[in-house]
N, C-alpha and C positions, 0 to 999 in steps of 0.2 A: 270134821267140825266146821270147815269153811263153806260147805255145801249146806250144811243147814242153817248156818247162818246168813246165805246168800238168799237161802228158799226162804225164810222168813223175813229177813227184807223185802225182796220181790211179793212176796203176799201182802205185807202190812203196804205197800206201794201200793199193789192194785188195788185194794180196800180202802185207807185211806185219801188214796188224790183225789176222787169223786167228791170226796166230803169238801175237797179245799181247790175245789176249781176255781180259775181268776179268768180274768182279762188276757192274759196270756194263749191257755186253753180254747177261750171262743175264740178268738184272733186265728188261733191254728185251726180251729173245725171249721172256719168259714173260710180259710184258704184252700184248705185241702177238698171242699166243690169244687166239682167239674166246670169251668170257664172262668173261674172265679182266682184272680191274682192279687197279693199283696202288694200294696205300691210304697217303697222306700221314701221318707220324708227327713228328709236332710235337715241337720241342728238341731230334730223333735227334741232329743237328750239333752241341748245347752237349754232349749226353753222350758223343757220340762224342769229342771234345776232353777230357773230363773224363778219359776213357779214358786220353787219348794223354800225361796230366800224370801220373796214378795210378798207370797199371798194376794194377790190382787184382787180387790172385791170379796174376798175371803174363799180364794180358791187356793185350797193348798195342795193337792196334786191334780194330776190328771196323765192318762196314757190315752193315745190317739192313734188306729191305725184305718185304711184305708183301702179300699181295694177296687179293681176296675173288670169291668163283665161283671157276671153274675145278672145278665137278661135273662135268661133260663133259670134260674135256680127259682126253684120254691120257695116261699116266703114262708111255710111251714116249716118245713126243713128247716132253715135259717130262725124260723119262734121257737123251733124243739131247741133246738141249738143251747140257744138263749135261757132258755127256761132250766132245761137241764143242767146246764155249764154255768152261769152266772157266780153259785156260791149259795154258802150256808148265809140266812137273811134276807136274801134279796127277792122280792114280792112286785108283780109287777102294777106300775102305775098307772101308766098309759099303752095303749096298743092302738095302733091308729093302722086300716086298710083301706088302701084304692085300689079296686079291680080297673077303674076308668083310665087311670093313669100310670097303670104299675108302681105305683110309691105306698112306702109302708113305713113305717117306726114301731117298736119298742123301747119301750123306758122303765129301769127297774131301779128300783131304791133299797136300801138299809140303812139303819143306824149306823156312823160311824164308828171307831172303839172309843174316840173321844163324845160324850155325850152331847157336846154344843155341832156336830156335823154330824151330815150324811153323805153316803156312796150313792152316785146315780152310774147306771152302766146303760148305754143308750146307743140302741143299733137303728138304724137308718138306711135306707135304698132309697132312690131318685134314678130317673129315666137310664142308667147303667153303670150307677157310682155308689157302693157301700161305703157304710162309715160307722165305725164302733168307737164308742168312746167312753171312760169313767172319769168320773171326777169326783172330787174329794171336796163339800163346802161347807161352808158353815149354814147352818140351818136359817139362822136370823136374817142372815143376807135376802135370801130365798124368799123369805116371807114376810120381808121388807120390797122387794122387788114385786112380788105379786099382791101387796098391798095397797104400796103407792102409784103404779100403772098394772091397775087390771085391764083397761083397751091391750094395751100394747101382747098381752098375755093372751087376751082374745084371738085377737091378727093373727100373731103366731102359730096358735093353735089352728087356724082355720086354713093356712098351706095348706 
């Protein structure tokens, strides 16, 4: 009995995790690239908690992780990644490619489960530094911010 009940976890496992990929999952598929290393960021945990008491600016969570190489890596490889693994919801916003300068981004959003937020999940390469990150905000912030300085929304966009 204990064998079929093992085989049928293990099954509803590999059928369901696809459906409920996180931030977790790409963090792991984009270390486990060939040149490509995790870099540990000491007290991320107390400020992520700091986050979750604050809110600041109306950010109530966010995970951050970081990784150094990945010169070599494909920035498709790294889009499939993204695309695939992001999660149920999430559509992507922005896709920004330099072949001139090897810099890329993706930014993907969904609705949060709270109506007044959204998830952004947001990967990044710069001349040999990845950076994935989500974040958790309130919607209103967002589009009070790109209300009242469209310039500054501008700038940014044009890195």
């Amino acid at each position: 009995m204990s064998k079929r009940v093992a085989a049928a976890l293990l099954l509803f496992t590999a059928v369901a995790l696809p459906l409920h990929a996180d931030f977790d999952s790409i963090a792991h598929a984009i270390d486990s690239q060939q040149g490509v290393k995790r870099i540990w960021i000491p007290f991320l945990g107390l400020a992520r908690f700091a986050v979750w008491v604050v809110s600041p600016e109306g950010v109530h969570d966010f995970q951050l992780a970081t990784f150094e190489g990945g010169d070599d890596v494909d920035p498709h490889a790294l889009h499939d990644i993204m695309r695939t693994q992001a999660g149920a919801g999430f559509v992507p916003l922005v896709q920004v490619w330099s072949r001139k300068s090897n810099e890329w981004s993706f930014i993907y959003a969904r609705p949060s489960k709270r109506s007044d937020r959204f998830e952004l999940m947001i990967l990044t390469h710069d001349s040999s530094d990845t950076v994935l990150v989500r974040v958790d905000v309130d919607a209103s912030i967002i589009a009070r911010e790109l209300r009242d300085h469209p310039r500054h929304v501008t700038e940014v966009a044009r890195r």
